[in-house]
N, C-alpha and C positions, 0 to 999 in steps of 0.2 A: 631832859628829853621826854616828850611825850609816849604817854602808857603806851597809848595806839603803835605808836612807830617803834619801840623798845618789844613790842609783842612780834613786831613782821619782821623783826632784825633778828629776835631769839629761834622763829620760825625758818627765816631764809638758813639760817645757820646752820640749823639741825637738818633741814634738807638738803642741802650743801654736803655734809656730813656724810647720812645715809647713802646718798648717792655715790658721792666719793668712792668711801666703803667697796658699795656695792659693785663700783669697776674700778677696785685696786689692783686686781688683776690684770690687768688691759690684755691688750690684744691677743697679746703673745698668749699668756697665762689661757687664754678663752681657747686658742689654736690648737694647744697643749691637753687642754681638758676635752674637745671633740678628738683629740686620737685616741686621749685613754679610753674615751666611752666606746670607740670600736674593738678594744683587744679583749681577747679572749682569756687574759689573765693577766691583773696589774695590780697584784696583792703588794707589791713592791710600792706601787705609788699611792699609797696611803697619806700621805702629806698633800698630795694635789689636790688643792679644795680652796674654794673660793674665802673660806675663813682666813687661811694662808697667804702671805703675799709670797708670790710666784720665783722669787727669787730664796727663798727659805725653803722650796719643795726638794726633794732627795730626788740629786741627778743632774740640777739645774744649775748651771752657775751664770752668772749677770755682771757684765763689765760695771764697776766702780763708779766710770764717770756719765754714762750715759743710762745706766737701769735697763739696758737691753739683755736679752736673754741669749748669751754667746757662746756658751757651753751645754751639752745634753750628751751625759754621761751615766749612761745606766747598764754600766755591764754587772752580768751572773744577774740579772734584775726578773729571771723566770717570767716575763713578756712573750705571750703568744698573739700572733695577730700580724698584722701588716701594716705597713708604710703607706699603703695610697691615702689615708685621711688628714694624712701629717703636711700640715701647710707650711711646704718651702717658701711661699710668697709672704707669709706673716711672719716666719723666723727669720727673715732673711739675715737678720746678722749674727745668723750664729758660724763660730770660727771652728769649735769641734765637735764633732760626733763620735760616738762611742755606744755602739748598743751592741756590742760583742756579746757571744756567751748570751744567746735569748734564744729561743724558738719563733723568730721571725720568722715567715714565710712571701710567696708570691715576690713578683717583679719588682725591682729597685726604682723606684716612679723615676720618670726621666726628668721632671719639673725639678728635678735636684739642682740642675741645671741653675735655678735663679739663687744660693747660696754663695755669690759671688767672693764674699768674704772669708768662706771654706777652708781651712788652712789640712786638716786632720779629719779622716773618713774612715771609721772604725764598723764593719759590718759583718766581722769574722762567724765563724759559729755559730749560723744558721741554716736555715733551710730554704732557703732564698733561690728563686730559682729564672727560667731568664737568660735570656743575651743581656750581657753586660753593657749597658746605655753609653755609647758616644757620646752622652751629654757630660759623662763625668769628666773629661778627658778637657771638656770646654773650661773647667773651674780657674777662672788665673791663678789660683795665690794656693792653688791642694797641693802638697808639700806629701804627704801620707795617706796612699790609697789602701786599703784593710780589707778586704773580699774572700779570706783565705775561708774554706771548710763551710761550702755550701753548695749550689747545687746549679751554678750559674753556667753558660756555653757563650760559646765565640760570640764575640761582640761586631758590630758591622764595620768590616776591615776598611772598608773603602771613608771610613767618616773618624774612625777610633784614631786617634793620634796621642800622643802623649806630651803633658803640659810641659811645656818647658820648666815651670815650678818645681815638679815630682821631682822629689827624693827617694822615696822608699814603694815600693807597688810589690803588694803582695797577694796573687794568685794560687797559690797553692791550695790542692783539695777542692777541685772543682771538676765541670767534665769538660774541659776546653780541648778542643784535636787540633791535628793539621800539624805543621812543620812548627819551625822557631817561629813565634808571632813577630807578623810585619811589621806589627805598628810599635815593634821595640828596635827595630831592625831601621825605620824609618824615623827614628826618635831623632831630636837635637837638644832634648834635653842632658848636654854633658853630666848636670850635677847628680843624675840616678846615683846610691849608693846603694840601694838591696831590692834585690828583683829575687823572689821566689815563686816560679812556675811549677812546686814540686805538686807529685800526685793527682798529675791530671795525664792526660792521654795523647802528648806533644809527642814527634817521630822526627826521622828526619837525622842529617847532622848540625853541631853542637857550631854555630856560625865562628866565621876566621876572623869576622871585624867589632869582635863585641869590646874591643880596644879601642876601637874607635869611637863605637858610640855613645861608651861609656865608661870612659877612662879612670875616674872616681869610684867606680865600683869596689864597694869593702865586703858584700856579701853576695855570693850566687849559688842558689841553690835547686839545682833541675831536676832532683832526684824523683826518681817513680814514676817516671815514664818509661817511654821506649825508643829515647834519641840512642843513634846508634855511631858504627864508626869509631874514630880516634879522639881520644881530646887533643883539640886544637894547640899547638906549641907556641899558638899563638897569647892561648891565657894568661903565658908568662909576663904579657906583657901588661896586665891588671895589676901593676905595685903597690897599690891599696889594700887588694884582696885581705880580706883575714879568714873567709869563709871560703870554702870550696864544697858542695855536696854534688856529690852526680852518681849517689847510690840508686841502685836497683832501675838499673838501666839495661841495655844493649850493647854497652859500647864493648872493643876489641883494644888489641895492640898492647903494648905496654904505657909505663910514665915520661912523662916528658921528661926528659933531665934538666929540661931550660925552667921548670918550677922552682928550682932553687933557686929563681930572680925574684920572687914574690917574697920577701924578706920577713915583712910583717904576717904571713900567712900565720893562722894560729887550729885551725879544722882543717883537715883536710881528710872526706869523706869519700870512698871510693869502693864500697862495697856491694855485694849480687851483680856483680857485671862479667864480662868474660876476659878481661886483661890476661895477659901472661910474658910469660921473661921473667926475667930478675927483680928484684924491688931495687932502684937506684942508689946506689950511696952517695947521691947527691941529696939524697934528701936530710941527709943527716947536717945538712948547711940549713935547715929551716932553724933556728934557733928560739922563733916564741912560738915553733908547734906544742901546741895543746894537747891536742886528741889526732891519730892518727889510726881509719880505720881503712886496714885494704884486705879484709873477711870476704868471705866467699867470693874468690876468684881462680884462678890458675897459676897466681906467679911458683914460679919456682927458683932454682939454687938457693943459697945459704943468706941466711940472713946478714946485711951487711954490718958490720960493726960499729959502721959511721954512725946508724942509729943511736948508740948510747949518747950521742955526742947531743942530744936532743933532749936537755937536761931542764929543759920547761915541760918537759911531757907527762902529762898525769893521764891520759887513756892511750893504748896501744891494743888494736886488735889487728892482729895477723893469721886468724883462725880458716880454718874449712879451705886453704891450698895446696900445693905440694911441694912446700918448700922443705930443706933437707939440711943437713950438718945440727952442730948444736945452736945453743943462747950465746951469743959473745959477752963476754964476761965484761965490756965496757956497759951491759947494762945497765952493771951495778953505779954506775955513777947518776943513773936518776934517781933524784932525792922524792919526788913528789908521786910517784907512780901509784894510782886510785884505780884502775885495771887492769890486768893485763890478761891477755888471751889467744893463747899461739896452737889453741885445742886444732885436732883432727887434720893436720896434714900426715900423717903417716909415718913418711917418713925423718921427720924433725928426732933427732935423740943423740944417743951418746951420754953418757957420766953428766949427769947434772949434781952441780953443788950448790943445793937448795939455800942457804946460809950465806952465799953472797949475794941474795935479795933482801939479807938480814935488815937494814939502813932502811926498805923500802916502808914504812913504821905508818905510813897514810893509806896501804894499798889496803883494798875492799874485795878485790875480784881480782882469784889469781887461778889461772883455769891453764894447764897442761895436758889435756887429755887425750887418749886415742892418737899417742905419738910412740916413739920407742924410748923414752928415758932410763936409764936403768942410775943404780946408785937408792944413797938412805936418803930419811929423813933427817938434818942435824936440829938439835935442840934452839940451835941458832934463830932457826929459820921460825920458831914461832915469836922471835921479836918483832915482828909483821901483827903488831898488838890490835889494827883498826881490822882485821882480816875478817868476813862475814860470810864470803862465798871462796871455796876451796876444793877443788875438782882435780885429781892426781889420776882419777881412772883408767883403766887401758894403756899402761906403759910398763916399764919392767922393772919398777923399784921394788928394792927389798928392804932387809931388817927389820927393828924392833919399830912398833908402835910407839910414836914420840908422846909420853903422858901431858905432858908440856903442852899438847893442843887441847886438850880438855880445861885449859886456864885461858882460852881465847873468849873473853867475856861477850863479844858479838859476833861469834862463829853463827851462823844461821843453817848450814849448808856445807857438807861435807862426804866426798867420795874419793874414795879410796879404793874400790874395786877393780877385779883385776887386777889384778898384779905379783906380786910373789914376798910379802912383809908376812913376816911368822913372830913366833912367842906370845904370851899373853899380852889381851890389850890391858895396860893399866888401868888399876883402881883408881879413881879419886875422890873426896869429899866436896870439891868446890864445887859449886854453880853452875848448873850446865843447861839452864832454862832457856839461853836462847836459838838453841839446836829446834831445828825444823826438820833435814831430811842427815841422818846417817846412813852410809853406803858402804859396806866394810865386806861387799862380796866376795867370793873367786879370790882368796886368800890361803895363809896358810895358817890363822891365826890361830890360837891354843888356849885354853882355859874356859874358865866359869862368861855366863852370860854378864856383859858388862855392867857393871852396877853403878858408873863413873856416870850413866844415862839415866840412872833414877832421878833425878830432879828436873829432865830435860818435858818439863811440862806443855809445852807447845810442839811437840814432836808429831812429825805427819807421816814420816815415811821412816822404818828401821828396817836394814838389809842385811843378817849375815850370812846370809847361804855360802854355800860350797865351802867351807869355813872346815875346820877341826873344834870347835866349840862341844862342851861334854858340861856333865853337871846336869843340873835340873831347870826346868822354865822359870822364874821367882814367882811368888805369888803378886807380886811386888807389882807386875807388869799392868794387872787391872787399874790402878788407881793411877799408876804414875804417868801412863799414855791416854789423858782422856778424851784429845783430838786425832788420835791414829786411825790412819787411813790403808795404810799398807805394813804389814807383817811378814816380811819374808825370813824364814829361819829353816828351809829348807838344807838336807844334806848336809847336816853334821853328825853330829854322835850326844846331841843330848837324849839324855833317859827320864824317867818317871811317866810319870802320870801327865795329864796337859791340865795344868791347874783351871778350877773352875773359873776363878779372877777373869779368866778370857771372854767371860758372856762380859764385862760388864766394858769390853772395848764396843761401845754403841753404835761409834765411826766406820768400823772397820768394812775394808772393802775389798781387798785383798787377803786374804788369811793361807799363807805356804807352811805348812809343819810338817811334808812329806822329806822320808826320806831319811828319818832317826830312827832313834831305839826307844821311843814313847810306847808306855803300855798302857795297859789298865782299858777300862772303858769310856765312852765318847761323852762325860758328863756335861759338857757345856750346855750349859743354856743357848741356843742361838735363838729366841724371841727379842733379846734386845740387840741383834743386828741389824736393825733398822735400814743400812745399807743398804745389806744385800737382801733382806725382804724385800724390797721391792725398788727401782729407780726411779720412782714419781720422786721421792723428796730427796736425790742425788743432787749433792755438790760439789763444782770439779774442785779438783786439785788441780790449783794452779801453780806450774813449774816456773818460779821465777827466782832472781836474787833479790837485790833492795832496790830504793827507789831509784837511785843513783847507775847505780851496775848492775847488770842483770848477767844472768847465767844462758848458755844454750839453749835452756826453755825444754831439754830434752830430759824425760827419764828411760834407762835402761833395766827394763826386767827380766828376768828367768821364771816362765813359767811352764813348768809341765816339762821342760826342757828344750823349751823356746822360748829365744830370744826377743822378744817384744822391744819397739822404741817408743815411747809415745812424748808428743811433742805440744808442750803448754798444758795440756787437759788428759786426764786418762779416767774422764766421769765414766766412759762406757765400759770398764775394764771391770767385773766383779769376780770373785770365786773364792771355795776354801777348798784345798789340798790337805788330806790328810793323810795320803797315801805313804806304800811303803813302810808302816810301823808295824809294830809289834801290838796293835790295839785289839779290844776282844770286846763282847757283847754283838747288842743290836746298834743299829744304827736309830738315832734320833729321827722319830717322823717330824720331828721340827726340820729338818734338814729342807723334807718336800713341800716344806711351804717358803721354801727360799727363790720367789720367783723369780728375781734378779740376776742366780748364778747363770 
């Protein structure tokens, strides 16, 4: 081969090459990199660079056979910026999207429209805002519309229709009004199974032919609006259903007894509305209910007993009605029960025998409160070994303090005020670290300050007022409460001195010691009250259970000799009570620089 032509063959080569290189990215990859240059933060797409081929970039996925870019999946990916740079007409073959969880903003470009291929539309959790484009509604083959938790409004009713394709269209958490949307109303797509319009600003009543439209329907969720009226007894005839939410609404009436047609129902979510009557003991034919909430409403008479027969059920809240008689003791046949909570109807009571919930050995949240129960605690009852959240308050149990709850290795949360349990609380040596709020008010309880709470080093809240509690404060109390928040030990009969140990509760926000036989003078340091110096660097307390269960959200205090509720937060609540002792000296000028009380 001649030099000459060996030289232009080595040359065309390597130009060949660089070139290549140089648009290995093609199109797509080039489409992809003019959006990132418009977002206001794409620390996430660090990989998108032309060194990379576009199918190795984080987010991107690329069909196999063709090197198309078919997938764009960047969710939690902290993206700020917008959609209109993004070339639908260069991606066209991409099947999903996914940019959930970003700080999107601005209008959904309507040019969406040319991703013909669309199977999956993921645009949750943003800021996105806008009529919702009639173009999406054009996509043949979109199976999963994703819009939920953004800032989007009614879309043009006269053009919006829904794909015969869609499976799933989820709306919720947006500002959408007006009645039941038409263009669900006017669908022919039978195959919908999950429509959630929750937390937007829909009225109206709850339509009679949503069996019709959408007969496959496995999940419906309208909750948090303001549809009103009855639920339709027509719902019953959604045999799919597994989902029912139609919390914090308007609706009236009572339950349909024809729900116990929806077989496979396994939620059924019915809470903040105004229903009333009985709770049906037809419902106790639901046999894979799950969670079962009808909280804050009106039903009244006794609980039906058919319930127990509801032996899949692991949530049960029947809290904030008026319903009356006791617990039917066929409860105890549910094996799986993770909360339960029949707090505040009044008058709910009668002899409760805490010990036949003994078997319930998975339950986390068992909440009785502000009912008339009278009866003990049996020892039984702390075989309920997952128990975290534990609220007895406001009812009329008595006897001894069961020492047996101080071995609940994840007790987090525990009240027991109000009520009439006397004798000392027991001592114990084990483990009591994962106690957060004790509540042992408005009792009759007897002895030295509980020592069974020295190890309970996450402690936020300690209550024993109105107590018979004698003995002395421990000094003990400085070191072992270093996140305390509230101190109530108002109204018993301890004596001594208020040990110094108390300057070094740093947290404290509450401090009650009025109302003992404390002498001596007021030595506390209050410079490290940080609290109550001042509320710039206040932190609430938040009233919650765990992640799973949550508690009423409510705390009950006695202050001054007022009953205070505070609900989720009590950040604004500060002071120290020392009144009513037997204390002497001057008062601490530390006290007047406590601008916070």
């Amino acid at each position: 081969m001649a030099p000459q032509f060996r030289k232009l063959l080595f040359f065309s080569t390597t130009l060949c090459v660089l070139l290549c290189t140089a648009s290995a990215i093609g199109p797509e990859g080039e489409a992809l990199l003019r959006w990132k240059d418009t977002l206001l933060n794409s620390t996430s797409l660090s990989s998108w660079s032309r060194a990379n081929p576009t199918c190795s970039w984080f987010g991107i996925g690329c069909d196999e056979a063709t090197g198309y870019v078919n997938e764009l999946y960047i969710q939690r990916g902290s993206l700020s910026g917008t959609l209109d740079a993004l070339s639908f007409a260069t991606l066209r073959h991409l099947e999903i999207i996914d940019l959930s969880f970003n700080n999107l903003f601005g209008a959904i470009p309507t040019n969406i429209s040319l991703l013909v291929t669309l199977t999956i539309l993921y645009l949750d959790s943003n800021n996105l805002v806008g009529a919702i484009p009639y173009q999406l509604t054009k996509l043949p083959k979109i199976t999963v519309l994703g819009l939920q938790y953004n800032q989007l409004t009614n879309p043009d009713a006269a053009n919006f229709s829904v794909s015969p394709s869609l499976q799933n269209i989820f709306l919720g958490g947006n500002k959408l009004t007006g009645t039941f949307p038409q263009f669900i109303l006017n669908s022919t797509s039978v195959g919908l199974q999950e429509l959630d319009l929750s937390c937007n600003a829909f009225s109206g009543l709850i339509p009679e032919n949503l069996q019709d439209i959408a007969p496959n329907l496995v999940q419906l969720d309208l909750s948090s609006n303001m549809f009103s009226g009855h639920i339709p007894q027509s719902l019953s005839k959604l045999t799919k259903l597994y989902l029912l939410n139609l919390t914090e609404n308007n609706l009236t009436g009572g339950i349909p007894t024809e729900l116990r047609n929806i077989s496979g129902l396994g939620d059924l979510t019915l809470s903040r509305n105004m229903f009333s009557g009985g709770i049906p003991k037809d419902l106790g034919e639901l046999a894979d209910l799950d969670n079962l909430d009808l909280s804050w409403n009106k039903f009244s008479g006794e609980i039906p007993k058919e319930l127990g027969n509801l032996t899949a059920l692991s949530i049960m809240d029947l809290s904030w009605n008026m319903l009356s008689g006791g617990l039917p003791w066929s409860f105890s046949r549910i094996q799986y029960m993770l909360s339960f909570n029949v707090a505040n109807n009044i008058h709910l009571g009668g002899n409760i025998l805490l010990e036949e919930f003994s078997n319930w050995t998975y339950t986390r949240l068992f909440n009785i409160a502000n009912n008339t129960f009278s009866g003990s605690i049996n020892p039984d009852f702390c075989q309920i070994i997952a128990l975290e959240d534990l609220d007895l308050s406001d009812n009329l149990l008595s006897g001894l303090f069961p020492g047996c709850l101080w071995k609940l290795d994840g007790l987090a949360y525990m009240d027991l005020s109000r009520n009439a349990f006397s004798g000392d609380v027991p001592t114990s040596t084990v483990d009591t670290s994962s106690l957060e709020y004790v509540h042992l008010a408005n009792n009759n309880f007897t002895g030295f300050f509980p020592d069974a709470i020295k190890s309970s080093k996450w402690l936020l809240s300690l209550d024993l007022g109105e107590n018979k509690f004698s003995g002395t404060i421990p000094t003990w109390i400085g070191t072992s409460f270093p996140l305390i928040r509230i101190l109530l030990l108002r109204s018993n009969m301890f004596h001594g001195s208020i040990p110094w140990q108390v300057s070094q509760l740093s947290h404290i926000q509450l401090l009650d010691l009025a109302e003992n036989n404390l002498t001596g003078s007021i030595v506390v340091s209050c410079s490290n009250f940080s609290y109550v110096k001042s509320m710039v660097d206040m932190i609430p307390i938040f009233i919650e259970g765990s992640d799973d269960v949550s508690h009423d959200s409510q705390m009950d205090i006695v202050w001054k000799g007022h009953d205070y509720i505070f609900t989720r937060s009590i950040t604004l609540m500060t002071g120290i009570d020392l009144s009513s002792n037997s204390l002497s000296g001057e008062i601490p000028a530390e006290l007047l620089n406590l601008e916070a009380l």
